[in-house]
C-alpha positions as CSV (number, residue, x, y, z in Angstrom):
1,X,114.5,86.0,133.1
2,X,113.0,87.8,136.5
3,X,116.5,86.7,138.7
4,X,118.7,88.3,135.9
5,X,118.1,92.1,136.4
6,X,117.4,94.1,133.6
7,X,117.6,97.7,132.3
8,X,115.6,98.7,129.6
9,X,115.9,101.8,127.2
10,X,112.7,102.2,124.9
11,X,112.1,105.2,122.5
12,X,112.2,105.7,118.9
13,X,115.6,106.1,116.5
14,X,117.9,109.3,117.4
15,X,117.3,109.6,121.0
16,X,120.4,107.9,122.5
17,X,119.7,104.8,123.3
18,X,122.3,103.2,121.4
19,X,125.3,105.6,123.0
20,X,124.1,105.7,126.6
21,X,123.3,101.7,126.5
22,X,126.3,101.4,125.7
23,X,127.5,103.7,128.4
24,X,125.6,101.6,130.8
25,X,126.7,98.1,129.9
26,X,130.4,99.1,130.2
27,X,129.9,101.0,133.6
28,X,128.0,98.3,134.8
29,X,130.1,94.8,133.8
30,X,126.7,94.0,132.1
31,X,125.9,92.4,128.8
32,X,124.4,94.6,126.1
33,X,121.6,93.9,123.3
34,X,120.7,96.1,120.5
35,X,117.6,95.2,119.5
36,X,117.6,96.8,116.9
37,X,120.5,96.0,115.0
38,X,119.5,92.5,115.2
39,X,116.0,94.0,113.2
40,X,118.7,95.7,110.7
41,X,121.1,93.2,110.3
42,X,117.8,90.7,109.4
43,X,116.9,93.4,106.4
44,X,120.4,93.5,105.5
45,X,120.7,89.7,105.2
46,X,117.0,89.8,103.7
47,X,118.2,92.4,101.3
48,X,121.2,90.5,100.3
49,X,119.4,87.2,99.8
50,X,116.6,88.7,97.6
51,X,113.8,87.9,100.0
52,X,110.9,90.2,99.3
53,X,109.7,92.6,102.1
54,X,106.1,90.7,102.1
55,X,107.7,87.3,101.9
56,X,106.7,86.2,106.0
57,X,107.6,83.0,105.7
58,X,111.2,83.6,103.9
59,X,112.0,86.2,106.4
60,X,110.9,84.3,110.1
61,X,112.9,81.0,108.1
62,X,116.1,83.7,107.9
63,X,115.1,84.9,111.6
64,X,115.7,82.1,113.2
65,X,118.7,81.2,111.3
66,X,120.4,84.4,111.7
67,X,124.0,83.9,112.1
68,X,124.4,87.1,114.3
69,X,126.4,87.9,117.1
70,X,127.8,91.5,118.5
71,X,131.1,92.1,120.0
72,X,132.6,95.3,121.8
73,X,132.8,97.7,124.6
74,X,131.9,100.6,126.2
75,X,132.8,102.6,123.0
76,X,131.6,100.8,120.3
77,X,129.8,97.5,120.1
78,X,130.7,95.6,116.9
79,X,127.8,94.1,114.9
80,X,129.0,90.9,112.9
81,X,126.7,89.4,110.3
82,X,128.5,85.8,109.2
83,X,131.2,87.1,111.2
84,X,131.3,90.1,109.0
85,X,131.3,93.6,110.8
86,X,128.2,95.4,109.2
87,X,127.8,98.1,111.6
88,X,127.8,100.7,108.4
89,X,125.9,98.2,106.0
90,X,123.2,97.9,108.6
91,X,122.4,101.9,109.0
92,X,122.3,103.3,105.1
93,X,119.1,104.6,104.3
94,X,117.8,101.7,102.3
95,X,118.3,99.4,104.9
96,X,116.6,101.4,107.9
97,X,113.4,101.8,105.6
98,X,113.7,98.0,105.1
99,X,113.9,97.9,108.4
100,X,111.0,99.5,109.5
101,X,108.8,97.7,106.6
102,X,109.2,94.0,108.0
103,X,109.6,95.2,112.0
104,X,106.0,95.5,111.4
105,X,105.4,92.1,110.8
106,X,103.5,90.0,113.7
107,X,105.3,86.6,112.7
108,X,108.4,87.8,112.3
109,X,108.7,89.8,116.0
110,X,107.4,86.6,117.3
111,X,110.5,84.4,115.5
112,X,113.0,86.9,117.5
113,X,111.6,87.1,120.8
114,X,112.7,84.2,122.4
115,X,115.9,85.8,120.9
116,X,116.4,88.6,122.4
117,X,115.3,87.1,125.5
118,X,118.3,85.0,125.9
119,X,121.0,87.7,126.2
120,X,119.3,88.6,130.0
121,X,122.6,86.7,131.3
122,X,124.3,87.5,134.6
123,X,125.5,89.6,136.0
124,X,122.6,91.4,134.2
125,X,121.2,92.9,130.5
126,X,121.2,96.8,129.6
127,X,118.6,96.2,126.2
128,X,117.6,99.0,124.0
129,X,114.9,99.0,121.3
130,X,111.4,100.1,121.1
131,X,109.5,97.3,123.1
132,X,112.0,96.0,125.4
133,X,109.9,97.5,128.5
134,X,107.0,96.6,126.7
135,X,107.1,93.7,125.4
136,X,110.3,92.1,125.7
137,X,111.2,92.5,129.2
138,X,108.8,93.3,131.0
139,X,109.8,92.3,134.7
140,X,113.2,94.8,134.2
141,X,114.1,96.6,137.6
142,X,114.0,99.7,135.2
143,X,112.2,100.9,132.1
144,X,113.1,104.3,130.4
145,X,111.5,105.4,127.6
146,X,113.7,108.0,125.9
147,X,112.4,111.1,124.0
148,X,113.6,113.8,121.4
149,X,112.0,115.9,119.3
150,X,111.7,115.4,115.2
151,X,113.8,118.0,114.8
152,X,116.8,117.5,116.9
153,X,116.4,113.8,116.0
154,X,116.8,114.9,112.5
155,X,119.9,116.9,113.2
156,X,121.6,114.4,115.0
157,X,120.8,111.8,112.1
158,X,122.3,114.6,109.2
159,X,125.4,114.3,111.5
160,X,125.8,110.4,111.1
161,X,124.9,110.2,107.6
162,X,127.3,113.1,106.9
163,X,129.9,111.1,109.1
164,X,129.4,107.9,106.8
165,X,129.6,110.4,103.6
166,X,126.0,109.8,102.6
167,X,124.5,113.1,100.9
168,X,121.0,114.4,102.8
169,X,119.1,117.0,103.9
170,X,117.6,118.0,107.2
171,X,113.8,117.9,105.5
172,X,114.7,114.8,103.7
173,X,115.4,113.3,106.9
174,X,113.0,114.5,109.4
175,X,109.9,113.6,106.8
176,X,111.7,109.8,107.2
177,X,111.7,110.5,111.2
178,X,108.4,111.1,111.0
179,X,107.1,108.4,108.9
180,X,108.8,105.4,111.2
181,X,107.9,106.7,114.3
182,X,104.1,106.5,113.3
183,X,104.2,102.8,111.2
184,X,106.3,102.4,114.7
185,X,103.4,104.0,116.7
186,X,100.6,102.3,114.4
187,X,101.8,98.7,114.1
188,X,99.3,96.0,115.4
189,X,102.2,94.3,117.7
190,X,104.2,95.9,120.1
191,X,103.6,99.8,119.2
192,X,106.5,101.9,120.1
193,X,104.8,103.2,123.5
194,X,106.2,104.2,127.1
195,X,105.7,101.0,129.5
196,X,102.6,101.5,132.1
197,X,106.1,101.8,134.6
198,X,108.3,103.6,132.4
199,X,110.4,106.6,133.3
200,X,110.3,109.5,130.8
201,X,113.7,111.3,129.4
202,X,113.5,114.2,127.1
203,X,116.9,114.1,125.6
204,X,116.3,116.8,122.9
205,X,118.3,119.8,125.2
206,X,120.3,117.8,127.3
207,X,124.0,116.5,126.0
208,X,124.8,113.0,126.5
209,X,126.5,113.4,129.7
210,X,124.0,115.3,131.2
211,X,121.2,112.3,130.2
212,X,123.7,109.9,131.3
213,X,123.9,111.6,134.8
214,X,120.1,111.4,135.1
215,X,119.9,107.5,134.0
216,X,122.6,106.5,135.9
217,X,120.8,108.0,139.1
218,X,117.8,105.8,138.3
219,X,119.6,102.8,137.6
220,X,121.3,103.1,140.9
221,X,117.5,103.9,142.5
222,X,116.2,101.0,140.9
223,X,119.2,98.3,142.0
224,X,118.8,99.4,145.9
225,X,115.3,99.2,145.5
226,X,114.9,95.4,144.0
């Protein structure tokens, strides 16, 4: 893992980690993982094959069998479940709060560590989620742990949900905001926190180019510098 340089983007859901890893990846020629749509696409199968939220053992079994893979480019990076695109399946309201219920579970984050660890392939890995710095990846040349506030995180949330034709409003949505990031903040393993090394983004008034002009500075800091 330490000869295959890695760039990881840490920080909790409607920050931008998705769209400027993505970014990233393409600019660079470098593989991408989501971490968390592999989380999602677990509840999704979970959900599908009537495993229980507090059924451990049912869900690390499923972990490790996961027949997941992603696909795509700088654009849009294709999420296929049994070879089955379930990028919209994977992000409906049900299934995030499924997601966040069994994300929490010790076992289960163990099961897909090893995982997630095997897409650092060369020429190198650009991995968002919330412990990739953390816990994950710890020896990347870069850690950035990505900000927003509730409310702008809640806007830009409305948007997709609206895009998807999903009926909600911005309370509705921000109270949910709220409540993952502190079962994310709270959990006993790998609680969504900055790495000791991290660097700090505040995307909440910048638009995505303008973040992207700041990351891609660092990224090209950090390469010169390992």
């Amino acid at each position: 893992m330490s000869r295959i340089p890695v760039v990881t983007l840490d920080g909790p859901g409607g920050v931008g980690k998705g769209t400027l890893g993505r970014m990233l990846a393409h600019d660079l020629g470098w593989h991408l993982l989501d971490s968390g749509a592999i989380y999602r696409a677990l509840a999704l199968a979970a959900d599908r094959s009537g495993i229980a939220k507090d059924d451990e053992a049912g869900l690390v079994r499923l972990a490790l069998e996961l027949p997941l893979r992603f696909r795509g480019d700088g654009n849009q990076t294709l999420v296929l479940l049994h070879d089955e695109p379930v990028d919209e399946a994977i992000r409906t309201p049900q299934i995030s709060a499924l997601t966040s219920q069994i994300a929490v579970i010790p076992a289960l984050r163990t099961a897909l560590l090893q995982r997630q660890r095997d897409f650092a392939r060369a020429p190198g890995l650009v991995a968002d989620g919330r412990d990739m710095g953390t816990v994950v990846f710890p020896e990347a040349v870069l850690k950035v742990f990505l900000t927003a506030s509730a409310e702008e995180r809640g806007k830009r949330r409305l948007n997709q949900l609206m895009e998807q034709g999903i009926s909600a409003n911005l309370a509705s949505v921000v109270a949910e905001i709220a409540e993952r990031d502190a079962r994310d903040q709270q959990r006993s393993v790998a609680p969504l926190r900055p790495a000791a090394d991290a660097r700090v983004l505040d995307t909440s008034a910048q638009t995505v180019v303008e973040t992207y002009t700041v990351l891609q500075a660092w990224v090209k800091t950090a390469l010169q510098e390992n």
